[in-house]
N, C-alpha and C positions, 0 to 999 in steps of 0.2 A: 594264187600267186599275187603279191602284192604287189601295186600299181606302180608307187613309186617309192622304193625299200630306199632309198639314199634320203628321201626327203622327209621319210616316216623318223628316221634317223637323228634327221636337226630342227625335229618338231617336239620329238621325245627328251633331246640331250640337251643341246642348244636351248632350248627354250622351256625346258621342264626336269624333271628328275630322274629320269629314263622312264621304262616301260615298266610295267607291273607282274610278275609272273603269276601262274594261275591260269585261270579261264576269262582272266579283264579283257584280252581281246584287245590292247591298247596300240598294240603295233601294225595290225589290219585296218585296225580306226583309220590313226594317224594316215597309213600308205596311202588310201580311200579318196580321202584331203588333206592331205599337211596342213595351210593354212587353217581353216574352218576349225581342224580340231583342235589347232590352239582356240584361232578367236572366240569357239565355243564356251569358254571356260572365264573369258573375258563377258562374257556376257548374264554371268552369272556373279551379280554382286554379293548375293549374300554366300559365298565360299570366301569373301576375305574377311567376316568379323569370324570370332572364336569366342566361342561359350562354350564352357565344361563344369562339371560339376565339384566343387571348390576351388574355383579360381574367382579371387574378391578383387573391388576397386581397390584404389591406391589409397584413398585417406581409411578403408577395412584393415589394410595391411600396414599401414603406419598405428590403427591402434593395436593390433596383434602386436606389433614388433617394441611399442613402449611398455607396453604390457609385458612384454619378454622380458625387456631389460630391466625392469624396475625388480620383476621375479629374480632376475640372476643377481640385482646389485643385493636386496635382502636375501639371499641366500648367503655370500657372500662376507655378509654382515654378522648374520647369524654362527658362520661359521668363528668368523673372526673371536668373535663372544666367547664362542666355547672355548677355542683357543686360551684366548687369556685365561678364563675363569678356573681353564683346567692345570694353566701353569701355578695362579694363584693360590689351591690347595694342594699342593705338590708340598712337604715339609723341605724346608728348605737344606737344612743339613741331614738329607736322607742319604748314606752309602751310596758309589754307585753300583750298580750290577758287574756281578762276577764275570772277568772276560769267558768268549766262552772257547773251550778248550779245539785246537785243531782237532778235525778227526783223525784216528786211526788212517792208515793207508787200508785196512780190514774194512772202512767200514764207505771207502769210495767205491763208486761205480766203475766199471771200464771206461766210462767217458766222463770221469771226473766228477759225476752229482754225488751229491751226498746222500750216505744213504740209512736207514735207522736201523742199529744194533739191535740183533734179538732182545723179543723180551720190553722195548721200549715205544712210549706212549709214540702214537703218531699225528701228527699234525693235522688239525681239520681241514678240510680242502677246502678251500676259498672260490668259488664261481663269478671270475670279475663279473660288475654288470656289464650287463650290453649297453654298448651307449646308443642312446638316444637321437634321432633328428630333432633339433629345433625349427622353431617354428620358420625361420630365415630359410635352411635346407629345405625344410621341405616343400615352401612355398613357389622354390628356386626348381624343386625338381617335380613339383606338378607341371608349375608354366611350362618346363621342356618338354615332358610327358606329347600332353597337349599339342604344344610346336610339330614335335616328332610325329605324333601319330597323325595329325592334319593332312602333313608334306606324302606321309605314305601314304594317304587313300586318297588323295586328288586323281583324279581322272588324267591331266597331263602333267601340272605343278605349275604353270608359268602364274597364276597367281601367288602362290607360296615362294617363288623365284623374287616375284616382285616382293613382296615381305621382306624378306630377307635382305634383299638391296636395299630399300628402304632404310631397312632398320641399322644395316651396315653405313650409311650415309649418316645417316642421325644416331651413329651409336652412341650407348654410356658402356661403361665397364664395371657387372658386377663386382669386381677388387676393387673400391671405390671404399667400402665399406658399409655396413650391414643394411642400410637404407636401399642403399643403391642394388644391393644382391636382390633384395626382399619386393624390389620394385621393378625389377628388368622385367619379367614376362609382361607384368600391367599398362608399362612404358611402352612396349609395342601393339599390345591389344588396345591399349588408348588412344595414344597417338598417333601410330602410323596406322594400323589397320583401316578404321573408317578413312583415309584417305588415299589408299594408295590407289583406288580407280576415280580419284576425286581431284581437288585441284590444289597443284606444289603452296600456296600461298596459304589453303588453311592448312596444311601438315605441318608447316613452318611454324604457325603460328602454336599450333599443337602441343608440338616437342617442344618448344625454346620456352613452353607455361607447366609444362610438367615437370610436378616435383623431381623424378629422376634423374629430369637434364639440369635441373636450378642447383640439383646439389652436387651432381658429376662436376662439374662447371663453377661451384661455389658463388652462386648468384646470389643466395641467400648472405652473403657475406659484403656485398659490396653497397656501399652505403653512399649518397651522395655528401660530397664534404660539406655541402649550404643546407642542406637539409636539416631538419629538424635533430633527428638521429646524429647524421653527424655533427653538430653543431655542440652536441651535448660529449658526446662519445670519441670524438674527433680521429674516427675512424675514416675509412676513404674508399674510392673505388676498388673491385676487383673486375679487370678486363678480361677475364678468362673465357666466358658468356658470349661478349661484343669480339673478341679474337675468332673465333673460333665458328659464330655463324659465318664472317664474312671470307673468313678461311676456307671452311669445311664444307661449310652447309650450303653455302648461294652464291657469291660472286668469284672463289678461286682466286689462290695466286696469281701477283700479277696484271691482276683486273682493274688497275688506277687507283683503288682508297689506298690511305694512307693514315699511319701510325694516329695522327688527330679526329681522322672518322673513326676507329675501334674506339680511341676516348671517348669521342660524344656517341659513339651507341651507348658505349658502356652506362655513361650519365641516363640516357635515354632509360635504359632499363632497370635504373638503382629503381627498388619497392618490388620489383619482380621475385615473390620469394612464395615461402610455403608456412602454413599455419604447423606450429610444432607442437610439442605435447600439451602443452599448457589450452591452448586453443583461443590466445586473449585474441588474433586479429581472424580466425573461420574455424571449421572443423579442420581437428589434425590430420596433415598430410595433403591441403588440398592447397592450392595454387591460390595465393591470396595477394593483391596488391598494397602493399603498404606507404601510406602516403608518406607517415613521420622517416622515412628512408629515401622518399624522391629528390632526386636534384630539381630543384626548382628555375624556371627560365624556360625562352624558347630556344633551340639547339639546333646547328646548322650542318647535318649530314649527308655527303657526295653533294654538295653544291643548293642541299634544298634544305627550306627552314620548316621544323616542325614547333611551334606555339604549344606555352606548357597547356595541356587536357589529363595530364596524370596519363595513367592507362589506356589512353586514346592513344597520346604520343607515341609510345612504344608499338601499338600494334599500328598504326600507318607509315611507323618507321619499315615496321618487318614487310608488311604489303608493298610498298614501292620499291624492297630491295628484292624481294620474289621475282617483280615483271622487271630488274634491270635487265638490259641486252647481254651483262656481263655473263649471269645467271643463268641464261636461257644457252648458254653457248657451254657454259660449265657444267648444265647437267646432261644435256645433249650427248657431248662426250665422253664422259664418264658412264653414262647409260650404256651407249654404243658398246663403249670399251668393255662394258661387264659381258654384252650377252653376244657379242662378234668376234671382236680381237683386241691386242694387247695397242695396235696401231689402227681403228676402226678407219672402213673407208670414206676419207672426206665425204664423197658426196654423199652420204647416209646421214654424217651428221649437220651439215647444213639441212637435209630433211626436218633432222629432228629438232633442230633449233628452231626452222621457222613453225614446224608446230608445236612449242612448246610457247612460242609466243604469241601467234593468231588465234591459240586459246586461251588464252590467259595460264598458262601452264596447267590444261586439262592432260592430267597422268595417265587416263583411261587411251584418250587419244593419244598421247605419249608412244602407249606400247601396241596400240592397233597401227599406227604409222611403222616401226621397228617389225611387227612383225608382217604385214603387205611390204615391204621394202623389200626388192631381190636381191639385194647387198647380204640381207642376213642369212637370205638359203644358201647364195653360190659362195660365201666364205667357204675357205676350207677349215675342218675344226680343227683347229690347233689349241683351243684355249683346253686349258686343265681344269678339272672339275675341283674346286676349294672342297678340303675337308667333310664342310658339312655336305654339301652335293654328293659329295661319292659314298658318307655312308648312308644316308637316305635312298639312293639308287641300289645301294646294296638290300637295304631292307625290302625296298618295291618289288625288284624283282625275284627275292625270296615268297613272298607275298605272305607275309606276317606280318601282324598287327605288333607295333612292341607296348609292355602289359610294364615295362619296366622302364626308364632313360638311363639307369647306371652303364650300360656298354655304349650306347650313342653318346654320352658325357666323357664316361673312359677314354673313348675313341679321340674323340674332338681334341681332350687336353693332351693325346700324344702324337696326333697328327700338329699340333700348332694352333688350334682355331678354337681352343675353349668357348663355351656358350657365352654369348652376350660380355665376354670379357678381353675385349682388345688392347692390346697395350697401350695404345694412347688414344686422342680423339679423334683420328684420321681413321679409326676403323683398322680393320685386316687388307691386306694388299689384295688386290682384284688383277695382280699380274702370273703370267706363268712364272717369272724370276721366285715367288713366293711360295711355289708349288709343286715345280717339277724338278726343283734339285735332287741330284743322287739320292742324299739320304732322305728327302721325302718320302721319295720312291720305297726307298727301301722299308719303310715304316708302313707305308700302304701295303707292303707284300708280306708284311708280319700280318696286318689287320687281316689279309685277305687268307693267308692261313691258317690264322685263329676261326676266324670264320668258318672255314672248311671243315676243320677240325672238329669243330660242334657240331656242324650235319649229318658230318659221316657221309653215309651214301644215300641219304633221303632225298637227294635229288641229283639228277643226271644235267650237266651242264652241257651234254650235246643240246635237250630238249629246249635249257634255257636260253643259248644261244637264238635258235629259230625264235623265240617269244622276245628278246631285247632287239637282236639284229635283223634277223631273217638274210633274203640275201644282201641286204650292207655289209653284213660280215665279210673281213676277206679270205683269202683262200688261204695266207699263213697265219688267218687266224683259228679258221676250223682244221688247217691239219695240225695245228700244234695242241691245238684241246683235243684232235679225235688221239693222238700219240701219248696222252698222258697214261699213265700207270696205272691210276687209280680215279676214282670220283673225285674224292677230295682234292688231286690236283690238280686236275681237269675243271674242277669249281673255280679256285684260286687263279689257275690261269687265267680262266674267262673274266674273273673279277680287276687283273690286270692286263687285262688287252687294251690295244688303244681305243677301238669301237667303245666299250665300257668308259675308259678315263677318260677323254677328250669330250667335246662339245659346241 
């Protein structure tokens, strides 16, 4: 009998992707110790990097993807050629072709196709090709691969929990365009992975130097106007970059800067760009500082003066805005708010503020603070499981490896949360308002059908009750799965129970 089935509960959901079906054993673990068998898993650094086999750096995959393009614009080209060449010997005053006559009503089908009179020649059958992934696809649906299969074999997931937040706080949006597709999985295995049990001020510094965030952001476009660059070119800032850390990333609405701090970040960070194809200032695709683009001068941001150092400037710009008070209270709460509630309880996040500041924003500490907090067990789970949570708890507790991500990508674009593609730079919403509306709902319980549907009867969802819930489960939730009709409904319902959806 498990020790403490309620606690096993919001050590599995709350704070990881549920339980695993099979013989994992993860909801005896969990009962055994709730906390422990999270913090175990915090204890274990090397589960946040990700290596698999063809997954390349960013300036690997920025030569793949010039190399694509250059293949499609000569294609392209070539075509064009033929094109003309083939209008060119066309004689110019040649007849045109005989219309061709209606058929017979004899010789249509009962559903209208045309069809060939005895006796006459029949037409070759054409076998469209198949088309092809490019190299952008397919690069896009390894990294999910990879992502997807990670999250199901974790032991409980609060590492891959954190990825995710992580990566959702510092997001870009593959529909950016083809850089941007071709660079999401590397943008998080680069960026945030190595820091997410590390400390907020290099992650910062991470993401805001990687090519994927410079071009979500059009960094590479913003030019200081005294600079060399612009002086010639008499181009000027783009604030997109300086908007958008002090927005999104670190100090929150709100928090005192003001419209001429985003300007002097933005100056701050003119040169911050990416070496392009040509590779005149590094290798392509790799984060390069360009001098002939820096705003030149010392620049006075939130009341402090940074002295021009080039490249210096900018990253003790980002370091001092990492440990602002503003920062430490803006991720604080938004931390809370992902893995608690939609209103986390004050005193949790002054917890988490003072430790995100007493360590210089140590992330590791971050989520060992959150999870020793008794604010996070005795919540009750009201939050909703986002998209991606719920169908990765689907797969856990199926206990299948997936060999494929086209149904986990399927899934994601018709639940709302496409991969790595948010509609703007705030990320996907982290509230129940985002998630538990009607027709959410209602799209989870197509998924959770289709699902069913596929299994058939290969598994008994009495069995996998006991292995997600045990007794947490309630009592109108085992009588309405033991009353289903069938396996498959009996699946699906347990897939929409609230035990299963909330967290």
């Amino acid at each position: 009998m498990a020790r403490d089935p309620q606690a096993a509960l919001v050590a599995l959901n709350r704070f990881g992707f549920g339980a695993r079906g099979g013989a994992s054993g993860d909801f005896m673990n969990a009962a055994s110790d709730p906390r422990g068998f999270v913090k175990a898993e915090l204890a274990r650094p090397a589960t946040v990097l990700l290596e698999a086999p063809g997954l390349q750096t960013t300036p690997d995959l920025a030569a793949a993807l010039f190399a694509y393009q250059l293949e499609v614009k000569e294609q392209r080209e070539a075509a064009a050629k033929s094109a003309a060449a083939s209008a060119e010997s066309k004689p110019k005053n040649e007849s045109p072709p005989p219309a061709m006559e209606k058929p017979e009503a004899s010789a249509m089908a009962p559903n209208g196709a045309t069809m060939n009179p005895p006796g006459a020649m029949k037409p070759a059958k054409t076998i469209p090709a198949k088309p092809q992934l490019n190299i952008i696809q397919k690069t896009y649906r390894a990294e999910a691969l990879a992502r997807i299969q990670r999250a199901t074999l974790a032991d409980c997931g609060i590492v891959e929990r954190l990825v995710a937040f992580w990566s959702n706080h510092f997001c870009i949006s593959a529909s950016k365009g083809q850089p941007a597709r071709i660079w999401a999985g590397a943008f998080e295995r680069e960026a945030i992975r190595p820091h997410v049990l590390g400390h907020f001020g290099d992650m910062l510094k991470a993401v805001e130097q990687h090519p994927a965030m410079l071009f979500f952001l059009d960094n590479q476009q913003s030019i200081g106007p005294n600079s060399k660059a612009g002086q010639r070119s008499k181009r000027g800032l783009n604030e997109n970059l300086a908007r958008e850390i002090m927005e999104l990333h670190t100090l929150g609405v709100g928090s005192g800067y003001t419209q001429g701090d985003v300007t002097t970040l933005a100056r701050i960070l003119t040169g911050w760009t990416y070496a392009g194809r040509a590779g005149r200032l590094g290798e392509p695709g790799s984060f390069v500082f360009n001098v002939n683009a820096h705003e030149p001068g010392t620049q006075t941001l939130l009341g402090r003066s940074y002295p021009e150092t080039g490249l210096a400037q900018g990253e003790a710009a980002l370091g001092d805005i990492a440990r602002h008070p503003a920062t430490a209270k803006f991720i604080a709460t938004k931390f809370a708010r992902h893995f608690v509630a939609d209103d986390p309880p004050p005193a949790l996040v002054v917890r988490l503020n003072d430790v995100f500041r007493k360590t210089d924003g140590d992330l590791k500490a971050l989520a060992l603070a959150l999870v020793d907090s008794d604010e996070a067990w005795q919540a009750p789970m009201t939050k909703i499981r986002s998209p991606y949570e719920y169908l990765i708890a689907i797969g856990r507790l199926m206990a299948r490896i997936p060999e494929d991500p086209g149904r986990y990508l399927n899934g994601l674009n018709i639940l709302g949360q496409p991969l790595w593609t948010p509609a703007g730079p705030n990320g996907f919403a982290d509230t129940n308002a985002a998630w538990a509306a009607p027709e959410e709902m209602k799209l989870r319980l197509d998924i959770a059908a289709q699902v069913a549907s596929r299994i058939g009867d290969s598994l008994d969802a009495r069995d996998l009750l006991d292995i997600a819930m045990s007794d947490a489960a309630s009592q109108d939730t085992r009588q309405t799965i033991a009353r289903a009709e069938t396996r498959q409904q009996a699946f699906a319902l347990l897939l929409m129970s609230p035990e299963f959806q909330r967290r």
